[in-house]
N, C-alpha and C positions, 0 to 999 in steps of 0.2 A: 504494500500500500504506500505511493508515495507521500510526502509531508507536504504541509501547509506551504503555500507558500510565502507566507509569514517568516518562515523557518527557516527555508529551503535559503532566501536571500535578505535575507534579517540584516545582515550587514551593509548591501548596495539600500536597500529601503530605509534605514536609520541613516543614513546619510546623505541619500535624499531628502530627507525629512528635514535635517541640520539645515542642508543649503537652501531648501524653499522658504524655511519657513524665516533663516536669516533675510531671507530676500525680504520677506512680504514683511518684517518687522522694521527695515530699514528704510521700506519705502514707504509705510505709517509713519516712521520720524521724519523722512525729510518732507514729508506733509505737513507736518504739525509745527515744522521750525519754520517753513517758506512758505506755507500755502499756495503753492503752487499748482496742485495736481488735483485742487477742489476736493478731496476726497471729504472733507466736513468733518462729522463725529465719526464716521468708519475708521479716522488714521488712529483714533484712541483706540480699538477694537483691533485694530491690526497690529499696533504695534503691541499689546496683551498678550494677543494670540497667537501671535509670531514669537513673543519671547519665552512663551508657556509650551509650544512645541518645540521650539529650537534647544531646550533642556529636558524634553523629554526623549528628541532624537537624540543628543546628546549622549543622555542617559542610558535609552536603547546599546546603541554603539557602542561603549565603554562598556555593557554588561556584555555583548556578546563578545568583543575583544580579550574580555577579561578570562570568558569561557571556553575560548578557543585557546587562549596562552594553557588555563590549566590542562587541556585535553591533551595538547600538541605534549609536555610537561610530564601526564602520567603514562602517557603511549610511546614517550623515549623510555621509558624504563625497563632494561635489561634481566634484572633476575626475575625467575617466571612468579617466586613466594611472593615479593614486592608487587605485582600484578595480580595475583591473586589475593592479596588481602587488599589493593584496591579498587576493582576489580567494580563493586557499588556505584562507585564515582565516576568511574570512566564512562558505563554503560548509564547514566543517569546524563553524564554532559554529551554522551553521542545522542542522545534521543532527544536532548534542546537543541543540537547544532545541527547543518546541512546533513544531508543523505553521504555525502561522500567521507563524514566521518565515521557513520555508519561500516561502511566497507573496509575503511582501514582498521576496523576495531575487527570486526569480524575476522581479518587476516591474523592480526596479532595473536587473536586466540586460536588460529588454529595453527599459526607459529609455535604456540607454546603447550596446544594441545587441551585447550578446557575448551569446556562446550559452554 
């Protein structure tokens, strides 16, 4: 069954999110300094809602980053016992990350021979 695609590209979408929503925040401020672009009471609203998504793309992006550094982290790990009593974690951060961490876990274990 493949994943969400939520999931699948969590990373290009959370950074999408940073750059649009930096956009639409900056173009509410320089409405609101120059009045220039008419946008009226919407520049308050944009520049809000642009600042309130651009920390939560943020947010997104540094949590998946964070999750990929521990995967890449517990899936260098050579002894099979050290795998094996991690083993929880691994298979918990492959089933939040892309499919193709998926794969490489799946390989390790049969690298190492646990099912």
């Amino acid at each position: 069954m493949p994943k969400p695609v939520l999931i699948e590209h969590a990373g290009k979408l959370s950074l999408a999110a940073v750059v649009v929503s930096g956009f639409v925040a900056v173009i509410g401020l320089a409405d609101l300094t120059t009045q220039s672009l008419g946008l009226g009471g919407w520049a308050y609203w944009m520049v809000i809602g642009g600042v309130l998504a651009f920390l939560f793309g943020l947010y997104q992006f540094a949590t998946h980053l964070r999750d990929l550094r521990d995967f890449n982290a517990l899936m260098a790990e050579e002894s099979k016992a050290n795998f094996v009593r991690s083993l929880d974690d691994v298979e918990y951060l492959a089933w939040k990350l892309p499919s193709e961490c998926e794969e490489r876990l799946l390989e390790k274990k049969k690298q190492f021979g646990v099912k």
